[in-house]
N, CA and C atoms as a LAMMPS dump frame, in Angstrom:
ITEM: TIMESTEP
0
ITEM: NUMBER OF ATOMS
234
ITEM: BOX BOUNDS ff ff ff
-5.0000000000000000e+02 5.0000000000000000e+02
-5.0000000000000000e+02 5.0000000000000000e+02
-5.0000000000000000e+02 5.0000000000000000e+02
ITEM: ATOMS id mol type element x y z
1 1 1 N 429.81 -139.559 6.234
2 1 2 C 428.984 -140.402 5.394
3 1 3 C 427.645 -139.695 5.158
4 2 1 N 427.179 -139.631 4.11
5 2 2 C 425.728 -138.999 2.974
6 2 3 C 424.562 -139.798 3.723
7 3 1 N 424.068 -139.779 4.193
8 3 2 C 422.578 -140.767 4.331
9 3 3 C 421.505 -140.302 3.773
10 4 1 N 420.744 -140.993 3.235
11 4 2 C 419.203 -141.283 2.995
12 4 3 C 418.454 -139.795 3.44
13 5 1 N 418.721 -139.563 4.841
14 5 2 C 417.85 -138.714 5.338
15 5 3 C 418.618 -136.912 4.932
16 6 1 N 419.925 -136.896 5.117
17 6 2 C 420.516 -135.84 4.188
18 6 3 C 420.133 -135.892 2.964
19 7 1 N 420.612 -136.48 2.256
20 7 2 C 420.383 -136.087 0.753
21 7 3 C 419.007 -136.026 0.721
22 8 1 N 417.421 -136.138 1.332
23 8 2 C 416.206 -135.962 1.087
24 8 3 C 415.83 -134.491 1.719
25 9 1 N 416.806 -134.089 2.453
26 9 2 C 416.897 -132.756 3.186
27 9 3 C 417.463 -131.597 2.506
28 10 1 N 418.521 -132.365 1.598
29 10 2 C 419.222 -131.46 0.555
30 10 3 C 418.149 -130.733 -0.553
31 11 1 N 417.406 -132.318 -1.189
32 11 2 C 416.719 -131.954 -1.927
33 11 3 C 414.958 -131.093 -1.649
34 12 1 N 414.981 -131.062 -0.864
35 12 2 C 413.735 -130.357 0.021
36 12 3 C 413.791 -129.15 -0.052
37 13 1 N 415.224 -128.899 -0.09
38 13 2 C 415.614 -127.594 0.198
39 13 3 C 416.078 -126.592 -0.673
40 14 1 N 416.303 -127.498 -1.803
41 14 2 C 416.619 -127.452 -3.211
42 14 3 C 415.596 -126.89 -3.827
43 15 1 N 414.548 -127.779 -3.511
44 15 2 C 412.809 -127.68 -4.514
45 15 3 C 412.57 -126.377 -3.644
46 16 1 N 412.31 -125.959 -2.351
47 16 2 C 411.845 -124.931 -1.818
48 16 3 C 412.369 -123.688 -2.036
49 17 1 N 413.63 -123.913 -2.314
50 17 2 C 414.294 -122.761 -2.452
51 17 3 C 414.035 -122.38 -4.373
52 18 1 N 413.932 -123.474 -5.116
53 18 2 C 413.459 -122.752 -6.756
54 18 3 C 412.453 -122.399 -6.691
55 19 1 N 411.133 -123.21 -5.824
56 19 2 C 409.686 -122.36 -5.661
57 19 3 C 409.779 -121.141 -5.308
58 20 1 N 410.466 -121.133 -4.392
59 20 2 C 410.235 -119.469 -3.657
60 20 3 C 411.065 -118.105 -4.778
61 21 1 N 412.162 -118.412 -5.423
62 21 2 C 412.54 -117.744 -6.813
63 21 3 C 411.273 -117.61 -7.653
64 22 1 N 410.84 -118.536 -8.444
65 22 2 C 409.569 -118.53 -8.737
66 22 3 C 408.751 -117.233 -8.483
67 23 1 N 407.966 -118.04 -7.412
68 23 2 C 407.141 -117.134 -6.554
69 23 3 C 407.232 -115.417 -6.415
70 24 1 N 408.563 -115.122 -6.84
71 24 2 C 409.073 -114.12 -6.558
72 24 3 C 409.231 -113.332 -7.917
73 25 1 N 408.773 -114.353 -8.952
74 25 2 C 409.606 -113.662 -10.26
75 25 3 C 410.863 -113.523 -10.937
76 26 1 N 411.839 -114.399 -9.927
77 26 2 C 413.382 -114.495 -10.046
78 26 3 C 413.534 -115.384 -11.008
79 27 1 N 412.552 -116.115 -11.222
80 27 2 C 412.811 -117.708 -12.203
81 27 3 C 411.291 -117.589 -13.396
82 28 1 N 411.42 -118.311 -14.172
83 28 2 C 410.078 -118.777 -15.011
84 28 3 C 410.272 -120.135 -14.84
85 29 1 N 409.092 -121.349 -14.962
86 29 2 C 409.112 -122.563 -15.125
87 29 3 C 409.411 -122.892 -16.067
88 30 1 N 409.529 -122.193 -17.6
89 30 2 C 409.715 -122.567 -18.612
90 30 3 C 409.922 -121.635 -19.55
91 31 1 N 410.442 -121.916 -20.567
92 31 2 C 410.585 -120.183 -21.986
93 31 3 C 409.357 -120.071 -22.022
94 32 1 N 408.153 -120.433 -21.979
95 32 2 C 406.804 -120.715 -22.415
96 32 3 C 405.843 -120.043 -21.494
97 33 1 N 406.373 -119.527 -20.336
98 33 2 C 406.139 -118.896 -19.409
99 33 3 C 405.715 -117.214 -19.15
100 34 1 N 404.724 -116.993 -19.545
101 34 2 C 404.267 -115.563 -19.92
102 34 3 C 403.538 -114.726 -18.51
103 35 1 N 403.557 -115.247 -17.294
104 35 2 C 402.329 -115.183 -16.683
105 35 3 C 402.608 -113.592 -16.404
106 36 1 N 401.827 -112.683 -16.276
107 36 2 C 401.958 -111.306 -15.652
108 36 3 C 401.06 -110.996 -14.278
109 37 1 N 401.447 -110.715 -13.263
110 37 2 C 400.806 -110.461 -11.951
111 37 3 C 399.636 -109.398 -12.237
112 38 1 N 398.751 -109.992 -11.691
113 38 2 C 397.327 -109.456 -11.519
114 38 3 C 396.683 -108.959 -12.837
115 39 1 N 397.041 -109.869 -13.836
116 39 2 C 396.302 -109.377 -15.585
117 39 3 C 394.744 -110.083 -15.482
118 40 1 N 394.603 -110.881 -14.473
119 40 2 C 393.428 -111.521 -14.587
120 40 3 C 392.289 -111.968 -12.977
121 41 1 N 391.657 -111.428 -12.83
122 41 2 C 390.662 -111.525 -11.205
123 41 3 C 389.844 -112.455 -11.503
124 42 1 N 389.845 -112.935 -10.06
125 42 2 C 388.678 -113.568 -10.203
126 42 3 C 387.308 -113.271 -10.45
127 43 1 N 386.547 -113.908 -11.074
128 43 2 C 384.958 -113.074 -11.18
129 43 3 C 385.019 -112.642 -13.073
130 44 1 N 386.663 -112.335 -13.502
131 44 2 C 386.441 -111.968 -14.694
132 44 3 C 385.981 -113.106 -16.117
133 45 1 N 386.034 -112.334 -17.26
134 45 2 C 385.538 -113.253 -17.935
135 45 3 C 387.218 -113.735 -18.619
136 46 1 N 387.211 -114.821 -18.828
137 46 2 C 388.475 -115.719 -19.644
138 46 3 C 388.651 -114.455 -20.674
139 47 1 N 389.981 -114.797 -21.149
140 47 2 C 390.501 -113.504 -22.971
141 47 3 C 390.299 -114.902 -23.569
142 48 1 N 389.181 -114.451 -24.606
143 48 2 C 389.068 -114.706 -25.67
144 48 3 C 390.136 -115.192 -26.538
145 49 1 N 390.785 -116.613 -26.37
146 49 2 C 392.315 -116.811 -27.187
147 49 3 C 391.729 -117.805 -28.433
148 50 1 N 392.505 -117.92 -29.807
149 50 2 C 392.029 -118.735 -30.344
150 50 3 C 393.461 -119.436 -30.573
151 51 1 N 392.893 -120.926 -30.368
152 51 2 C 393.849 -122.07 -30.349
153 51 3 C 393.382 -123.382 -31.787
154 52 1 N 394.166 -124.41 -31.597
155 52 2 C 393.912 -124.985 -32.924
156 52 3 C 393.13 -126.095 -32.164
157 53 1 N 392.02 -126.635 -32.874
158 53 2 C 391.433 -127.797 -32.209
159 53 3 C 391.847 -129.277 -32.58
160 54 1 N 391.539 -130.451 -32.324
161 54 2 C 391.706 -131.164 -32.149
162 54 3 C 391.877 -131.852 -33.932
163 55 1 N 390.934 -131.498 -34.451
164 55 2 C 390.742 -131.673 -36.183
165 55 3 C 391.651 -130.307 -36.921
166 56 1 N 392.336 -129.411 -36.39
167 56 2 C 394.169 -128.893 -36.832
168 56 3 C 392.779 -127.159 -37.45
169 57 1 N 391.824 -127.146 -36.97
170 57 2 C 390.868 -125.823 -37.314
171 57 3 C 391.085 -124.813 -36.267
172 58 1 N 391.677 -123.872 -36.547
173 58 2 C 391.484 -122.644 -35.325
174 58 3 C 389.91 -122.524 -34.945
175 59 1 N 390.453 -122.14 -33.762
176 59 2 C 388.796 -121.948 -32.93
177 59 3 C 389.274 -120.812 -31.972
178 60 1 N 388.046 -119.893 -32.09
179 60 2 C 387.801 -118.495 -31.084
180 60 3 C 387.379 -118.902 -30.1
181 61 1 N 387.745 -119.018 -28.74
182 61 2 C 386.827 -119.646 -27.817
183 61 3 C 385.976 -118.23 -27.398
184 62 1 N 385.82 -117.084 -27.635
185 62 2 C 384.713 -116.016 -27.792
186 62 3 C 383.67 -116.45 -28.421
187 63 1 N 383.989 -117.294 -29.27
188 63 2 C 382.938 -117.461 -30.132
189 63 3 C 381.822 -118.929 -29.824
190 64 1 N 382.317 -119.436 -28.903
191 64 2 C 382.108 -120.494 -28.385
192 64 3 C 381.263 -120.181 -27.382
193 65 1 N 381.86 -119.792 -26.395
194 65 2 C 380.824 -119.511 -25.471
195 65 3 C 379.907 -118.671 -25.155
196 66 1 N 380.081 -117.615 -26.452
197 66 2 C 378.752 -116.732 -26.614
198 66 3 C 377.351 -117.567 -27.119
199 67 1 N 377.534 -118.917 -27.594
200 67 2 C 376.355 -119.694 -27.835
201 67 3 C 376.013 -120.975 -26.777
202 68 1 N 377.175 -121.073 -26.075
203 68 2 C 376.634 -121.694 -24.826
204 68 3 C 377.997 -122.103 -23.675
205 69 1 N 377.811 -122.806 -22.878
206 69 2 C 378.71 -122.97 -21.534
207 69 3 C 379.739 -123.611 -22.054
208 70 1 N 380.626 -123.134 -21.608
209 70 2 C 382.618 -124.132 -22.184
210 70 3 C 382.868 -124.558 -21.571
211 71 1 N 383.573 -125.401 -21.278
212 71 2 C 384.358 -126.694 -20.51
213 71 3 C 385.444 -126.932 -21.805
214 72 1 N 386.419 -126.358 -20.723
215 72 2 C 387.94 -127.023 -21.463
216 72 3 C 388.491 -128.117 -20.462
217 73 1 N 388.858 -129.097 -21.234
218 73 2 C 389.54 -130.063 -20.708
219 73 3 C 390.808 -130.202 -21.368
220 74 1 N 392.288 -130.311 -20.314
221 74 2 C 393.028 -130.372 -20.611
222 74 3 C 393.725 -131.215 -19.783
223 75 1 N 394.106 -132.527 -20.93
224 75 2 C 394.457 -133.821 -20.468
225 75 3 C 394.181 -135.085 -21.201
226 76 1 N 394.433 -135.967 -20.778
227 76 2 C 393.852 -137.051 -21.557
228 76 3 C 392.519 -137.646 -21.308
229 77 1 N 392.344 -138.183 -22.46
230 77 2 C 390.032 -138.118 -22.289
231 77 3 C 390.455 -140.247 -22.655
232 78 1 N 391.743 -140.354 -22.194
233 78 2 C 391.749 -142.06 -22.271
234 78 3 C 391.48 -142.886 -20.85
């Protein structure tokens, strides 16, 4: 018989074992998934990406924070 406490052991082991693929480079979280090991240190400055804003206008965020401090928020502002 399956109990409660198996199948939460199964799945524990399940999740730990796709993190650690992950972790490793064996897996991506998603097609969307670009990350490259060590392209970015701490201390550096953000790449300059331009994304679409909120009113559908591309925006340089280079261009942004060469006139003052950025704060991106990503999430809901409800």
């Amino acid at each position: 018989m399956i109990t409660a406490g198996m199948t939460l052991a199964a799945a524990a082991l399940g999740a730990g074992t796709y993190m650690f693929a992950v972790r490793q480079g064996w897996l991506r979280y998603n097609k969307y998934d670009r990350r490259e090991e060590g392209s970015i240190r701490v201390g550096d400055y953000a790449p300059s990406l331009a994304l679409v804003g909120y009113d559908g206008v591309p925006v340089k965020l280079g261009r942004l924070w060469a006139e003052r401090p950025l704060v991106l928020v990503f999430g809901s502002c409800t």
